[in-house]
C-alpha positions as a printed Julia matrix, in Angstrom:
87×3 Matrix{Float64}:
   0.0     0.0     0.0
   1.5     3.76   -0.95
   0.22    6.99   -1.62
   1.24    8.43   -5.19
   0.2    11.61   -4.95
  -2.23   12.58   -2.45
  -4.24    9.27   -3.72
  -4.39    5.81   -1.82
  -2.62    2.98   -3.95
  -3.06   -0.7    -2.91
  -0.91   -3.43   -5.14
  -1.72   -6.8    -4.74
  -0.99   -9.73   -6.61
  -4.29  -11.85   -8.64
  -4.95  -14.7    -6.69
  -7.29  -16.66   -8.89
 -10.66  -15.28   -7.62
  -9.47  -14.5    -3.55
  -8.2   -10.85   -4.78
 -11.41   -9.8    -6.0
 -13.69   -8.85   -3.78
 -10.72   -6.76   -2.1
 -10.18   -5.59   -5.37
 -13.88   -4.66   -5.75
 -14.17   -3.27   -2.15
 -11.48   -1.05   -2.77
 -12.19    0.34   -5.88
 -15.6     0.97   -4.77
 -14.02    3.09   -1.81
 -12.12    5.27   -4.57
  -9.04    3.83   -3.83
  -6.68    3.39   -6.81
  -5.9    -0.73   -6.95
  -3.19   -2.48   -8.89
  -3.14   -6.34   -9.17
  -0.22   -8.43  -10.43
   0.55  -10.85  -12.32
   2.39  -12.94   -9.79
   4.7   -14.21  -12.49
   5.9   -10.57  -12.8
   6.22  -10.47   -9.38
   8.21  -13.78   -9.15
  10.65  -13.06  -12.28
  11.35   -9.86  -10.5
  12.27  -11.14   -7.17
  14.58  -13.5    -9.0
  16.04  -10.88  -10.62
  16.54   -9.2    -7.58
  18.17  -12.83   -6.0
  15.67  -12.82   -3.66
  14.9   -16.43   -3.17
  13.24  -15.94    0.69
   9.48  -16.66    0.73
   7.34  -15.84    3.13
   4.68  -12.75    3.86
   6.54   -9.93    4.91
   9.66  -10.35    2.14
   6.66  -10.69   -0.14
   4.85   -7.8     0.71
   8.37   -5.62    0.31
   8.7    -7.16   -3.2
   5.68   -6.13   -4.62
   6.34   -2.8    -2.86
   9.72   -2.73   -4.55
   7.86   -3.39   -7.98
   5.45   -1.11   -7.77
   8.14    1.75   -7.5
   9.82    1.21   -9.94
   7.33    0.26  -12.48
   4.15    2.07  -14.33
   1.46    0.08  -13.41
  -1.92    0.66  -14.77
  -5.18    1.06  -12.28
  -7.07   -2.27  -12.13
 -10.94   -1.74  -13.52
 -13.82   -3.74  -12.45
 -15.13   -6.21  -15.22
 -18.67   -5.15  -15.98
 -21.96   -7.04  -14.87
 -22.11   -9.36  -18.29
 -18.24   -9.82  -18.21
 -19.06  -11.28  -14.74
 -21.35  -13.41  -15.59
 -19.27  -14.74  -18.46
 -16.6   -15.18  -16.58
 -18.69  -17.37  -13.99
 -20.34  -19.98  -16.76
């Protein structure tokens, strides 16, 4: 979580369908969300020779990733793309 400025900004990675109703929640509450591809977010951490696992080290790579990359806002799918996405 960071504030770019003057606006909220929580970056979390997708978790199949676990990160969505945060994501939803969030967005609803005007804050500005970003969700990862955890790949990205894996690749990176490599990159970084970060081989550690666990919550916190985690939460300071996605951190580190969001800095230093321009991430796009993440957009709730409409009602029908929903529904699509749920048959």
């Amino acid at each position: 979580m960071g504030i770019l400025k003057g606006v909220l900004q929580v970056v979390m990675e997708a978790t199949g369908v676990y990160h969505q109703r945060l994501a939803q929640y969030l967005h609803h509450e005007e804050v500005q969300v970003v969700v990862l591809n955890p790949a990205q977010v894996k690749y990176y951490a490599k990159s970084q020779l970060r081989r550690s696992k666990s919550d916190p080290v985690d939460a300071r790579i996605i951190s580190e990733y969001a800095s230093r990359h321009d991430l796009k806002s993440w957009v709730p799918l409409t009602t029908a793309r929903q529904h699509l996405q749920q048959a």
